[in-house]
C-alpha positions as CSV (number, residue, x, y, z in Angstrom):
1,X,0.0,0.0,0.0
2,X,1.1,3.7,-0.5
3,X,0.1,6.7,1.4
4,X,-0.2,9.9,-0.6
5,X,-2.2,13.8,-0.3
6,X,-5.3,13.8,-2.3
7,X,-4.0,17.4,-4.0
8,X,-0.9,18.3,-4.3
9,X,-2.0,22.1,-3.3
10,X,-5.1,23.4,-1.4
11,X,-6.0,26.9,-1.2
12,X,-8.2,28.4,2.0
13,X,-9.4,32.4,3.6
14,X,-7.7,33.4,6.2
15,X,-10.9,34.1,8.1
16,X,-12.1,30.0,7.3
17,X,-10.6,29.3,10.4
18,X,-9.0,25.7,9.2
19,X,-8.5,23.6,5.9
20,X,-9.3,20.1,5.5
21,X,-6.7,18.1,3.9
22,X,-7.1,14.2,2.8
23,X,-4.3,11.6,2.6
24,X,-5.7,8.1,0.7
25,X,-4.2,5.0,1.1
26,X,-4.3,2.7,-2.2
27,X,-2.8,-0.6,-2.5
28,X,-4.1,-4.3,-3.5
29,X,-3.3,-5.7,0.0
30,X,-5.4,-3.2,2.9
31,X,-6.0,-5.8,5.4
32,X,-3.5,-4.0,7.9
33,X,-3.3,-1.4,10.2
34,X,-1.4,1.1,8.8
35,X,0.1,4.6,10.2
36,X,1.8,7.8,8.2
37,X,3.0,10.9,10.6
38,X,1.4,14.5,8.7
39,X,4.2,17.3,9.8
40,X,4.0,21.0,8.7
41,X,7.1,22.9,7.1
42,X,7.5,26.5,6.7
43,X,7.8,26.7,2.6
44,X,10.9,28.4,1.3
45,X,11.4,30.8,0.9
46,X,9.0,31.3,4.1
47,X,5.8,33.0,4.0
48,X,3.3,31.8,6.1
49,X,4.8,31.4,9.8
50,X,3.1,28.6,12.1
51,X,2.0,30.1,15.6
52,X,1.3,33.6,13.6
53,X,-0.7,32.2,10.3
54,X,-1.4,28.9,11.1
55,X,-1.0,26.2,14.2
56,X,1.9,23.8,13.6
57,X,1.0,20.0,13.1
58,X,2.8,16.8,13.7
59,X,0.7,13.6,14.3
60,X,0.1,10.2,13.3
61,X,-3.1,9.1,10.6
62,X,-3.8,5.5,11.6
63,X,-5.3,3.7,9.0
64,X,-7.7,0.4,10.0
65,X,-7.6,-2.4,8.0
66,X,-9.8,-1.3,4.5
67,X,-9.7,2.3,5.4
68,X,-8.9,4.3,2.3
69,X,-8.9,7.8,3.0
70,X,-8.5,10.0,6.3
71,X,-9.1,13.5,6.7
72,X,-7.8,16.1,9.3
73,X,-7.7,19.9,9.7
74,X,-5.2,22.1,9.9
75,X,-6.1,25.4,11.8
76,X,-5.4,28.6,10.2
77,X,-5.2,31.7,12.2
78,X,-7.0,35.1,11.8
79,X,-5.1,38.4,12.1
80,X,-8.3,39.9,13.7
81,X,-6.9,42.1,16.2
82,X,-4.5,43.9,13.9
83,X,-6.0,43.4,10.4
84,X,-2.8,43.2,8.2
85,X,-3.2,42.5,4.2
86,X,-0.5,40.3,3.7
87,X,-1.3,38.7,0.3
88,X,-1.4,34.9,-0.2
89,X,0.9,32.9,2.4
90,X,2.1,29.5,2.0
91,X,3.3,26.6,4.2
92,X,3.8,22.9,2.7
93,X,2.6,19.3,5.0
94,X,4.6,16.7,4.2
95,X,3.9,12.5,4.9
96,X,6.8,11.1,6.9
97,X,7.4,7.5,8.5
98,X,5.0,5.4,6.6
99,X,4.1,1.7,8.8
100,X,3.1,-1.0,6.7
101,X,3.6,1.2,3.5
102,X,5.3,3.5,1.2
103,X,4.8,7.2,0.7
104,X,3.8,7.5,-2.9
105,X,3.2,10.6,-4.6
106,X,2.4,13.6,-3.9
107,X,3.7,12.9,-0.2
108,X,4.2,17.1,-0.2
109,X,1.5,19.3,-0.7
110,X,1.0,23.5,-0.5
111,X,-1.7,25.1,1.3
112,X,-2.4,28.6,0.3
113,X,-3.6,31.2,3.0
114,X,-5.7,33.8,1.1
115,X,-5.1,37.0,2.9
116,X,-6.4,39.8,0.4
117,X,-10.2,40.3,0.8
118,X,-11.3,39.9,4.5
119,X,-9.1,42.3,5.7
């Protein structure tokens, strides 16, 4: 089996509050329990800044046996208090450590904070 993102970018408003993101699992053989760590990267060069844009991940997708696709959420962060138009900012996940698989591809994918209209 190989675990890979279901886009290889996502875009989302800053004022959305999170994205959702899916990472599939294909294979002929899914009868095991499989796990793939998600971490999150600042993108070079570095726009979007986790713990100011969006909240930093790192954690484990366990896949049951026959379980093809998980989703999770990243959460993206709101200037509110001191609206600041800062243009579209970008930070990249990437698939790590794969258990009873492979990382195929994409195992990177973009997301794209949207920061022109709301504020």
């Amino acid at each position: 089996p190989s675990f890979y993102f279901g886009e290889t970018e996502y875009t989302v408003d800053e004022s959305d509050g999170y994205v959702e993101v899916k990472v599939w699992r294909t294979g002929t053989d899914l009868s095991k329990t499989a796990t793939v760590t998600v971490r999150s990267r600042k993108s070079d060069p570095v726009s979007a800044e986790a713990g100011l844009d969006y909240v930093g991940i790192s954690r484990n997708l366990d896949f049951a046996p026959g379980v093809t696709m998980q989703t999770f959420r990243v959460t993206i962060l709101d200037d509110l208090g001191q609206p600041e138009l800062e243009g579209p900012e970008t930070f990249e996940l990437v698939l790590h450590m794969p258990m009873n698989a492979v990382l195929g591809e994409p195992s990177k994918t973009v997301i794209t904070i949207n920061d022109t209209i709301t504020d």
